[in-house]
C-alpha positions as CSV (number, residue, x, y, z in Angstrom):
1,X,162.4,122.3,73.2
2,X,166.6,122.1,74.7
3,X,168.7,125.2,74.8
4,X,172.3,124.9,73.9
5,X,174.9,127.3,75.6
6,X,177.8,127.8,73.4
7,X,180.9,129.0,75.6
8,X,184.6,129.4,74.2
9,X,187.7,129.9,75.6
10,X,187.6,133.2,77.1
11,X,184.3,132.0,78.8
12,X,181.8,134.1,76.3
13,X,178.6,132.3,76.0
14,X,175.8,132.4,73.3
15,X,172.7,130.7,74.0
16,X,170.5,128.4,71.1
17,X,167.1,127.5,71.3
18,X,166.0,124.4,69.3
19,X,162.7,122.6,68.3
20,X,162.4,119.2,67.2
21,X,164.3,118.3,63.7
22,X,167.9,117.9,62.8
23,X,170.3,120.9,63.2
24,X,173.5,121.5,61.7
25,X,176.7,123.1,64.0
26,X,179.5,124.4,62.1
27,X,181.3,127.3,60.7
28,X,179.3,127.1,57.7
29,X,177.2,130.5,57.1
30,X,174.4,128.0,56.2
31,X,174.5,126.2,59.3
32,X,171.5,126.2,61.7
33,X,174.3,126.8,64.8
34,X,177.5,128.7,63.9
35,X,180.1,127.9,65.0
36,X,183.1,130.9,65.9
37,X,185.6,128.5,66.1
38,X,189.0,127.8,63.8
39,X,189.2,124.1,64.9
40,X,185.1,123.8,63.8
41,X,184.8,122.0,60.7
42,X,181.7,123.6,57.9
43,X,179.5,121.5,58.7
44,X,181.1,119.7,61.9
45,X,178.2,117.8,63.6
46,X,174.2,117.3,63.9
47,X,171.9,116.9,66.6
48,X,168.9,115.2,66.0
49,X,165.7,116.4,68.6
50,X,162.8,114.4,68.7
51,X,160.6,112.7,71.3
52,X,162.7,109.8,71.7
53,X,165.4,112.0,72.8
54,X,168.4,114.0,71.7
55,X,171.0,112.8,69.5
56,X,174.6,114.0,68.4
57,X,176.4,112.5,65.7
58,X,179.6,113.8,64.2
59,X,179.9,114.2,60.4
60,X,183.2,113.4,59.6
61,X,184.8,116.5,61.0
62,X,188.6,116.9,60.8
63,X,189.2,117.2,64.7
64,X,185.9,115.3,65.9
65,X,183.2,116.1,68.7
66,X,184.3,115.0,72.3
67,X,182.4,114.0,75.5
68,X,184.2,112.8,78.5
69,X,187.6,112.9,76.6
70,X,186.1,110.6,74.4
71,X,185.8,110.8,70.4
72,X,182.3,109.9,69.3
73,X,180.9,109.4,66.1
74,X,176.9,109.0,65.9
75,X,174.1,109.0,67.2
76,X,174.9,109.6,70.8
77,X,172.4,110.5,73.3
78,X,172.1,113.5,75.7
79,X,170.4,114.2,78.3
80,X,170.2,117.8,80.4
81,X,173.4,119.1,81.2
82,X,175.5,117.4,79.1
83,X,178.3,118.9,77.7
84,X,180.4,118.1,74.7
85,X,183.1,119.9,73.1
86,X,183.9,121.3,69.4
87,X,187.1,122.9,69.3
88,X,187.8,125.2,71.7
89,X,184.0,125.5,72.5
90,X,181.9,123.8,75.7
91,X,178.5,123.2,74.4
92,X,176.1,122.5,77.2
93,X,172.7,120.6,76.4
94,X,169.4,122.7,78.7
95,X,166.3,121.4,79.2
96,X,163.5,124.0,78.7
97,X,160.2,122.2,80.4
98,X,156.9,123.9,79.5
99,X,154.9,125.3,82.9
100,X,152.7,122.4,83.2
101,X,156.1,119.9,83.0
102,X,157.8,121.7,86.0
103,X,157.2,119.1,87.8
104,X,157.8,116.1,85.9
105,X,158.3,112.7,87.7
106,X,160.1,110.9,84.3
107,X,162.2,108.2,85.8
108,X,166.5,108.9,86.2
109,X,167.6,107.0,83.1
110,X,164.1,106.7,81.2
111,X,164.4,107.5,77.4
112,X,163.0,111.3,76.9
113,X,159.9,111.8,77.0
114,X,156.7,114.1,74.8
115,X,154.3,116.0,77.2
116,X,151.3,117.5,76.1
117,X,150.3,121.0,76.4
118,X,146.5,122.3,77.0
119,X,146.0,123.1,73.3
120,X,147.2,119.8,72.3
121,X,151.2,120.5,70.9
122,X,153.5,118.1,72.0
123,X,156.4,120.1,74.0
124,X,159.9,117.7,74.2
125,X,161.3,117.4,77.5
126,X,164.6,115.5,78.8
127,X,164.9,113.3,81.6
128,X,166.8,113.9,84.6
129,X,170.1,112.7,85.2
130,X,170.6,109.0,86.4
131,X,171.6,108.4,90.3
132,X,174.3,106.7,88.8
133,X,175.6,109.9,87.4
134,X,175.0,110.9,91.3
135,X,177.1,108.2,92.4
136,X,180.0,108.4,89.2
137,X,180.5,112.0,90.8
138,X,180.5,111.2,94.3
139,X,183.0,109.0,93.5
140,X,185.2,111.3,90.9
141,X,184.9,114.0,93.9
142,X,186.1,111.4,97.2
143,X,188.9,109.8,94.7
144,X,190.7,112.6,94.1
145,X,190.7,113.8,97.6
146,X,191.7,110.1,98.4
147,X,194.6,110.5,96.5
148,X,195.6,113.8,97.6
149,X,195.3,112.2,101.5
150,X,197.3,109.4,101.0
151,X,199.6,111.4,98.7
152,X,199.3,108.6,96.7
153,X,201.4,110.0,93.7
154,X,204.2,109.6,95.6
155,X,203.9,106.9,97.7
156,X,206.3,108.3,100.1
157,X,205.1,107.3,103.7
158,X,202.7,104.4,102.1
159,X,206.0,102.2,101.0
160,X,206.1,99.6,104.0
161,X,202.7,98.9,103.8
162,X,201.1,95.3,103.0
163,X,198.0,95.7,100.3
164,X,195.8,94.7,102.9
165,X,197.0,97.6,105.5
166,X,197.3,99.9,102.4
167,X,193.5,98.9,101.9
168,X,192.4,99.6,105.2
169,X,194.1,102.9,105.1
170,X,192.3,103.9,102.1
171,X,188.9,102.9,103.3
172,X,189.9,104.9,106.6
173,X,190.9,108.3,104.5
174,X,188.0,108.1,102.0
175,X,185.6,107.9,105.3
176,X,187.6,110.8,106.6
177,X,187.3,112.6,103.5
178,X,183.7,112.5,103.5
179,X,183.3,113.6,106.7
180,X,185.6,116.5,106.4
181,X,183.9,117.7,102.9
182,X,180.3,117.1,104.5
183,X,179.6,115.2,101.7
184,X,176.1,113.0,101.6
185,X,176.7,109.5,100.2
186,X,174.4,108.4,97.5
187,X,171.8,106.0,99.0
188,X,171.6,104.3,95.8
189,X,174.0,101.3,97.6
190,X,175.4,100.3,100.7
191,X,177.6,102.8,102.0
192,X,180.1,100.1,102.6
193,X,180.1,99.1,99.1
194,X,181.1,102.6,97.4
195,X,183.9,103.0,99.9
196,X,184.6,99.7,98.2
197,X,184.5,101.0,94.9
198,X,186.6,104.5,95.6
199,X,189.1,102.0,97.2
200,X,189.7,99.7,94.1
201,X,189.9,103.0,92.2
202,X,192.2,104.5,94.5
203,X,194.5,101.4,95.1
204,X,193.5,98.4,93.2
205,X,192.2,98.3,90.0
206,X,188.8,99.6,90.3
207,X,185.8,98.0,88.3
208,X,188.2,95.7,87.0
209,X,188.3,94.0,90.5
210,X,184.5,92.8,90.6
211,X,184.9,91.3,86.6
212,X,187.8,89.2,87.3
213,X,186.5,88.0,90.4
214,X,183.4,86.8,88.0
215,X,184.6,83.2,86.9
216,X,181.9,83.1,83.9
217,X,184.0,86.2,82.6
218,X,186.7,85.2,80.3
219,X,187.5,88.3,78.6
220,X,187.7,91.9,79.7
221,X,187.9,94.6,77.0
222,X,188.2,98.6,78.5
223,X,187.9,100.9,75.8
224,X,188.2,103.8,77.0
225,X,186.7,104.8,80.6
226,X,183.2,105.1,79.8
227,X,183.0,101.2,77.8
228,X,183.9,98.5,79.1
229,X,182.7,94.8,77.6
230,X,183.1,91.6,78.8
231,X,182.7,87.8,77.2
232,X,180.4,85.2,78.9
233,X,180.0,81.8,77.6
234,X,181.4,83.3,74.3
235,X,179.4,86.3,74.1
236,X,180.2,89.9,74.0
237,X,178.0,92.0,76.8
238,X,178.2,95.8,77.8
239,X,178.9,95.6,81.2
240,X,177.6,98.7,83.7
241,X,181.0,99.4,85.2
242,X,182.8,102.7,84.4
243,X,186.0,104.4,85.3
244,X,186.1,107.7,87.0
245,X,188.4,109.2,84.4
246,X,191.1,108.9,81.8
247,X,193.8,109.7,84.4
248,X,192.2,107.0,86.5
249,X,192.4,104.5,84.2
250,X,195.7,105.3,83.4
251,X,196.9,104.6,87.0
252,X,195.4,101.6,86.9
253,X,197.6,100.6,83.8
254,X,200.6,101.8,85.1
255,X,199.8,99.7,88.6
256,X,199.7,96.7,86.7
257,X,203.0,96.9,84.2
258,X,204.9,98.7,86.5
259,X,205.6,95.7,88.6
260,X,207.0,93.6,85.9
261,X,209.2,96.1,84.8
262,X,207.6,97.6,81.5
263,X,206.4,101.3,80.9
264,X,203.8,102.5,79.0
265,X,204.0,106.5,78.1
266,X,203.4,108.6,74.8
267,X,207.3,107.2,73.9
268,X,206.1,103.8,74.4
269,X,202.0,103.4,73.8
270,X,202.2,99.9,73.6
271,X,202.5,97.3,76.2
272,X,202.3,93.6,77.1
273,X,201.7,92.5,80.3
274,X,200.4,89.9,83.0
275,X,198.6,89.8,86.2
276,X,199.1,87.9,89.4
277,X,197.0,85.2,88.5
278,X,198.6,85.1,84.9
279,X,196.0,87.0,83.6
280,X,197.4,88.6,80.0
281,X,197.1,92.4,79.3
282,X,197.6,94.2,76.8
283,X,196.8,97.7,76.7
284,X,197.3,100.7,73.9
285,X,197.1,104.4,75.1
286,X,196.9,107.9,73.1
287,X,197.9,109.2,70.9
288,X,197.8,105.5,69.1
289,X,194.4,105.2,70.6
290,X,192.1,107.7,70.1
291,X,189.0,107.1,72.5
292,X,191.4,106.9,75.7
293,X,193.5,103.9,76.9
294,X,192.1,100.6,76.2
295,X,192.8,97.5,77.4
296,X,191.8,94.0,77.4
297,X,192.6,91.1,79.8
298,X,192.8,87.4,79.1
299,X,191.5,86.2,81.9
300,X,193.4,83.1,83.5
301,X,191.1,80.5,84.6
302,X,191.6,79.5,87.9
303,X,190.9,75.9,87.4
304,X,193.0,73.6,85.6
305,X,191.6,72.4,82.9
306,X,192.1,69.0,81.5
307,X,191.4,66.9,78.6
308,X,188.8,65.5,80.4
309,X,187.1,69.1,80.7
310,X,187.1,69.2,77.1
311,X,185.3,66.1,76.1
312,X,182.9,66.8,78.4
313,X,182.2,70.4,76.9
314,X,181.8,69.0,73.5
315,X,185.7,70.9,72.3
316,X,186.2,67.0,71.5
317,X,186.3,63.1,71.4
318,X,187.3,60.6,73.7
319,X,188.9,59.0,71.0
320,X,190.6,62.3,69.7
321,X,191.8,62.9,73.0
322,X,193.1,59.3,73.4
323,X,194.9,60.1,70.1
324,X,196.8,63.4,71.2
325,X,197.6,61.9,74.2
326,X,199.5,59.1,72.1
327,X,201.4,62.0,70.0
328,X,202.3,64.2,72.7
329,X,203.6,61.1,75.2
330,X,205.7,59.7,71.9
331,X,207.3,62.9,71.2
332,X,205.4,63.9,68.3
333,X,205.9,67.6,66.7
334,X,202.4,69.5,67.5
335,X,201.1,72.6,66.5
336,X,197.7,74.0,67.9
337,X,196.3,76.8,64.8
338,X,193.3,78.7,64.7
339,X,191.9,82.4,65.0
340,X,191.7,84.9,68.2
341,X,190.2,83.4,71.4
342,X,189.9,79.9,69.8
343,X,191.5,78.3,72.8
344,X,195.1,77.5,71.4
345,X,196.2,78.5,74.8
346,X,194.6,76.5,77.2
347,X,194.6,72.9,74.6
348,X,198.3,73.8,74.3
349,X,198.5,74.2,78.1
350,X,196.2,70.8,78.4
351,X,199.0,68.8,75.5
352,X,201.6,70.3,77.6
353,X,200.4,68.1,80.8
354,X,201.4,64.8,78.8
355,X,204.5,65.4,79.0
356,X,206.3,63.0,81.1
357,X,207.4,63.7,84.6
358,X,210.7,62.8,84.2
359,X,211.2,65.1,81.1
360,X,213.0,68.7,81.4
361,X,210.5,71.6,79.9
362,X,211.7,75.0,79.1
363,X,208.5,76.7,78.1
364,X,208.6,80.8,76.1
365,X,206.2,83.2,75.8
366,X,205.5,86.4,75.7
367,X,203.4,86.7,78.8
368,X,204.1,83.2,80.8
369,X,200.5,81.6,80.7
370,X,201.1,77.9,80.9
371,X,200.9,76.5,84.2
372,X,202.7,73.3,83.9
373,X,201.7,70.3,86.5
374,X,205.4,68.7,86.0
375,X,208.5,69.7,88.9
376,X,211.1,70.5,86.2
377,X,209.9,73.2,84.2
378,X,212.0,76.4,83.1
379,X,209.7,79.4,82.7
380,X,211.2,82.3,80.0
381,X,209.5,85.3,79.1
382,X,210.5,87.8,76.5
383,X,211.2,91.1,77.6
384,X,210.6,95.1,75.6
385,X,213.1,97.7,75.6
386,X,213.7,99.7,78.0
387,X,213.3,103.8,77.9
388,X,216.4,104.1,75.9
389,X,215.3,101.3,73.1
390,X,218.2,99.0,74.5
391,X,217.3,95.4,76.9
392,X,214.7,93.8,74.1
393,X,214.9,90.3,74.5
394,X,212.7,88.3,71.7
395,X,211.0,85.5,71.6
396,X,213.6,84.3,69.1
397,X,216.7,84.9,71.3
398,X,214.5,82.8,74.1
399,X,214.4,79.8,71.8
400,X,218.0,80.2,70.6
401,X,219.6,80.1,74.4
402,X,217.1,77.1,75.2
403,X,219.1,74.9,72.9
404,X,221.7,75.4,75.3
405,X,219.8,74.5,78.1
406,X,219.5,70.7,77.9
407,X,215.8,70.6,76.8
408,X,213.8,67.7,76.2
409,X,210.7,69.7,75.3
410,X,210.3,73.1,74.1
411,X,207.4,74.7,74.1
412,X,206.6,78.3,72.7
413,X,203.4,79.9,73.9
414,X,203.0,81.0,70.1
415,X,205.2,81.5,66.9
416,X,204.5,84.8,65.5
417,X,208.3,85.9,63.7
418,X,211.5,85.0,62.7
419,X,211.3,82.6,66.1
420,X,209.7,80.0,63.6
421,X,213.3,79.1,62.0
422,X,214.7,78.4,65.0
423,X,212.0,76.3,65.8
424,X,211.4,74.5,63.2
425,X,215.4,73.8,63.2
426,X,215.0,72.5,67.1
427,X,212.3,70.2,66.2
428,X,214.9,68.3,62.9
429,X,217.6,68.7,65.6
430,X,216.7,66.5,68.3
431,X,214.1,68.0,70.3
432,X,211.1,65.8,69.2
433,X,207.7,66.2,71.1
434,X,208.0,70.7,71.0
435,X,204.7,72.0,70.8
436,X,203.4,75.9,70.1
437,X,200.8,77.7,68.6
438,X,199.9,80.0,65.5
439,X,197.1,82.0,64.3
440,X,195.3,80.7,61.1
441,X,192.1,79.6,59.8
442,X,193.1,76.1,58.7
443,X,196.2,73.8,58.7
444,X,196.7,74.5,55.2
445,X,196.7,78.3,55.9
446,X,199.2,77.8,58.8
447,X,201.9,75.9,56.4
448,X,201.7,79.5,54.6
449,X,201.9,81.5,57.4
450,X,204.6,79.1,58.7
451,X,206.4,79.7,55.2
452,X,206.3,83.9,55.7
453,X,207.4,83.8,59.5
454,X,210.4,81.8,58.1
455,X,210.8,84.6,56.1
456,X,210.4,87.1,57.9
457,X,213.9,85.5,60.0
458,X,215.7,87.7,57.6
459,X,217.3,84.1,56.6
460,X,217.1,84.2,52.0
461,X,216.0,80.2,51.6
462,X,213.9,79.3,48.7
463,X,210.7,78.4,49.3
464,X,210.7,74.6,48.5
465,X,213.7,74.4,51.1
466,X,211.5,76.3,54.0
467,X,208.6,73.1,52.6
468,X,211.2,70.6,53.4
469,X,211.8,71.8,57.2
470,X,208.3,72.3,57.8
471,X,207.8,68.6,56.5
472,X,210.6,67.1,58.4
473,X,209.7,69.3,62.1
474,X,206.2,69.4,62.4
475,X,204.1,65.8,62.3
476,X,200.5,67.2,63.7
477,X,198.3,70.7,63.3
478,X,194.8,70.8,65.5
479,X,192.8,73.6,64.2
480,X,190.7,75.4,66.9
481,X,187.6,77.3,66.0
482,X,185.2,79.2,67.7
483,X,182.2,79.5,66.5
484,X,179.0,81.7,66.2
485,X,177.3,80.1,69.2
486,X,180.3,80.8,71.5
487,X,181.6,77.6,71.5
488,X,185.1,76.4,71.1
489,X,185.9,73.0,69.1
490,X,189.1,71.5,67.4
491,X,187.4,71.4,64.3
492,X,190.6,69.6,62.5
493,X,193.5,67.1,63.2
494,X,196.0,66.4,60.4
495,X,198.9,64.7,59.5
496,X,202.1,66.5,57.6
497,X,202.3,63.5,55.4
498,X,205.7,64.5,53.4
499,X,205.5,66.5,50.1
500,X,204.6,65.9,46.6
501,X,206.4,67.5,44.3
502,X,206.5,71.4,45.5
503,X,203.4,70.9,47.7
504,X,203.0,70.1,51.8
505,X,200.5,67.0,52.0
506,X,198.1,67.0,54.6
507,X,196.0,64.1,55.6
508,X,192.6,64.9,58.0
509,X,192.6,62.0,60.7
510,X,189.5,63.7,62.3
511,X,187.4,66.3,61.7
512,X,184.0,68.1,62.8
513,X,181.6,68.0,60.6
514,X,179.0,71.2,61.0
515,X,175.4,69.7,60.6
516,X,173.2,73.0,61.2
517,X,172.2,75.3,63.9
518,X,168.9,75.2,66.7
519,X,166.7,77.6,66.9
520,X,168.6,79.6,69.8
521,X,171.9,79.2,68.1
522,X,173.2,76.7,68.9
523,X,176.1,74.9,66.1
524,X,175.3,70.9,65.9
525,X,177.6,68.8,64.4
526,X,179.8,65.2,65.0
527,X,183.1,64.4,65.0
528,X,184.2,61.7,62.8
529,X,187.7,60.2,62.1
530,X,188.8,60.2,58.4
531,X,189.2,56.5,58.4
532,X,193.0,56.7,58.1
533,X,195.4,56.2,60.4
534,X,198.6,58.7,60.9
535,X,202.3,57.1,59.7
536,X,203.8,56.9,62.8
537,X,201.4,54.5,64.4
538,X,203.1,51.6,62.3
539,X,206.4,52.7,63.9
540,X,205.0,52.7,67.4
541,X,203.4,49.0,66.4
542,X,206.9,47.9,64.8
543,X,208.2,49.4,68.8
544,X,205.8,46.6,70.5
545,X,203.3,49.2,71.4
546,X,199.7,48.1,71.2
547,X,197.6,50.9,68.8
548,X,194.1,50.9,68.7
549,X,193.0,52.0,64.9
550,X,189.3,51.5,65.5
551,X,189.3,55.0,66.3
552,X,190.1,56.6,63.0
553,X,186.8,55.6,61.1
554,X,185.3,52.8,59.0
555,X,187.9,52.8,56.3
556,X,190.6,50.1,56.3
557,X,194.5,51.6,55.2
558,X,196.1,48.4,57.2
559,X,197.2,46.8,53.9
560,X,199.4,49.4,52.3
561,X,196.2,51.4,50.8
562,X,197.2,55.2,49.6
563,X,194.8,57.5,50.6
564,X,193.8,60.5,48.9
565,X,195.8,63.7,50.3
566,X,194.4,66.9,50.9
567,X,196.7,69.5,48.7
């Protein structure tokens, strides 16, 4: 059986004493627990006791259950001396082990376990707290007294330092610490390795120093300081890693935006931001969040890739790639579409290396991830508001001033408002060969997003008008997909073939073609052209340039053949 000890705010406590079997806890007079509480819901939550352990789940109360800080919702486990919180009450889990149990050697971290008694009655009994909940304290208790050394809130004497001198000082006043406090160091790692830890914490920003050091690790996503997941080889895992605290974590935000200039407070819960390596961040605090600050990184991959690197993982075709290299070096109008971490990014960054040397680039974006291999590129990056709401500079006003800056190319990391027009009116105005990016599912479901941005400008045109720019700008849309088994593959490239009455014509030139799946996952499938070759290549041919049309399929459109659009 578990005792739970029911303490409220003027540090009364009533003690509970359950068997196995689901209990109520509310202010209900028909719940199993009671609860004396005004910010208790009737029936608020339920813990479930049984030999595979103890459970909590809240049932839909109007001010939820809370451990750690953090809202939970069902079926969490406990274990002894756990506490969560209902209201203004501490509720603290107590395991009650029979006489024979005393003595139990369950494992730190092993699922509960059902002893049995002389007569025969199975008697529930909890584990005992993992060493890492050992070590998570140790390192809670030597942080804070870390800080508090190196008065790191105010950073008034630490100023002058280099980060590898502030690091040394930190490891020297967490040893210091330790010894002072007479505190015993976990032995379940290296001592040198948790002074590590409590440095990155204290300094750096602690666990998320080891996962982006990890090259397989292409996402990072913090939510809240007890969860944090990563993405390998496409996949979402649960990494082990935690944060000390909240408050922790929230340094650790503030370490990173504060540098660029932005804030993020209760006035301003949202922020954008980068890391050194270009790294983007975005990161979303209370009260907008309600599990704690979260944040997730888009990791910036050290190495380069190039088009090569994506034939080689399967993302493509030789012959595709041949063929995007032709649009991009003749000055061709592309636009990379597709959903959330499809890789629009990093083909757009790979397109953007055609680009002739001897071409001027002014690349925009919100956070500046391109990382251009030509000498004369201008960098812009939007910029927030400030704490008085005044200094936003948009994406929009970025491509506006560019005009004026004697671009040959303009490239927007991605077209998400009102920036669109202005795009859209630099590519009919003489700045052939931009390239950006936009989220959609399919090229046809970009024209219409395409159609709302322009919209959404604030400009009143009628809708076949905003047609007729998007005809006459953009010449190519790749559609990027990710798919089940992790993988990412331009699963589309089309031609904006002019219009037909009212309606944008799209012709495929290639296109994957999804065959099945293996038995471990696994998406096959070929690419295949279309067997029709884009407009512009008779204009290139009429320019003396040798094209290759073997590429584009079987079919034969060489003597003035129509083909059949896609509408």
């Amino acid at each position: 059986m578990i005792e739970l000890h029911v303490q409220d705010d003027q540090g009364q406590s009533i003690r509970h004493s359950l068997s196995s079997g689901k209990h109520s806890l509310g202010k209900a007079a028909d719940a199993d627990i009671v609860l004396s509480d005004p910010f208790a819901s009737k029936y608020h939550a339920q813990l479930d006791v049984s030999v595979k352990g103890v459970f909590i789940t809240d049932l839909g109360s109007t001010n939820g259950t809370w451990i750690k800080k953090r809202k939970i919702k069902k079926n969490i486990p406990l274990v002894d001396g756990d506490t969560f919180t209902i209201g203004n009450l501490m509720i603290t889990t107590k395991i009650i082990r029979s006489r024979n149990n005393q003595d139990s050697t369950d494992l730190p971290g092993q699922a509960p376990q059902a002893s049995t008694q002389h007569d025969g009655t199975n008697v529930f009994s909890l584990p005992k707290r993992k060493s890492d909940d050992q070590l998570f304290e140790f390192r809670k208790k030597v942080h804070m007294l870390v800080l508090e050394h190196l008065d790191m809130y105010k950073r008034t004497t630490m100023h002058n330092m280099t980060s590898t001198e502030l690091r040394l000082e930190a490891a020297n006043s967490a040893r210091e610490v330790i010894k002072r406090n007479r505190l015993e160091i976990p032995k379940v790692k290296p001592e040198d390795e948790i002074i590590d830890e409590i440095v990155a914490e204290a300094i750096g920003l602690g666990p998320l120093e080891v996962l982006l050091a990890d090259d397989t690790i292409t996402e990072i996503m913090v939510n809240g300081p007890d969860d944090i997941y990563i993405e390998q080889s496409g996949k979402l895992i649960k990494s082990d890693t935690c944060f000390n605290s909240s408050d922790s974590l929230m340094s650790i935000i503030e370490r990173i935006v504060t540098p660029l200039g932005r804030r993020i407070d209760e006035g301003s819960p949202m922020v954008d931001a980068r890391l050194e390596d270009g790294s983007r961040v975005n990161a979303i605090i209370p009260p907008l969040s309600l599990i704690g600050p979260v944040v997730t990184i888009r990791k910036f991959p050290k190495y380069r890739f190039s088009i090569d690197d994506l034939v080689e993982m399967g993302s493509l075709t030789r012959d595709m790639a041949n063929f995007l290299e032709v649009c991009v070096k003749n000055k061709k109008n592309v636009v990379v579409s597709g959903g959330t971490g499809s890789g629009k990014t990093t083909t757009l960054n790979i397109l953007s290396n055609f680009i002739p040397e001897n071409e001027r680039i002014v690349t925009i974006e919100d956070a500046a991830e391109l990382q251009l291999g030509q000498d004369h590129v201008i960098t812009l990056e939007s910029r927030p508001s400030n704490a008085e709401g005044k200094g936003m500079i948009a994406i929009r006003d970025l491509v506006k001033n560019s005009l004026r800056m004697r671009p040959d190319r303009i490239v927007v990391g991605e077209c998400r408002g009102g920036e669109a027009i202005d795009m859209l009116q630099a590519m009919n105005t003489g700045h052939d060969g931009s390239l950006t990016t936009g989220h959609a599912n399919s090229p046809r479901d970009f024209l219409s997003r395409l159609e709302v941005m322009v919209l959404m400008s604030g400009i009143d045109l009628p809708v076949r008008a905003i047609r007729e720019q998007i005809t006459s700008a953009v010449d190519i849309i790749i559609q990027q997909t990710r798919f089940s088994d992790g993988k990412r593959r331009i699963t589309n490239i089309v031609e904006v073939d002019g219009m037909e009455g009212d309606v944008v014509l799209l012709q495929k030139i290639f296109e994957f073609k999804r065959k099945g799946k293996t038995a471990d996952g696994m998406i096959t499938g070929e690419y295949c052209g279309c067997g029709y070759a884009p407009t512009f290549y008779r204009e290139l041919e009429e320019a003396g340039l040798e094209m290759d049309r073997s590429i584009f399929g079987e079919k034969d459109f060489l003597n003035e053949q129509k083909p059949s659009w896609e509408k």
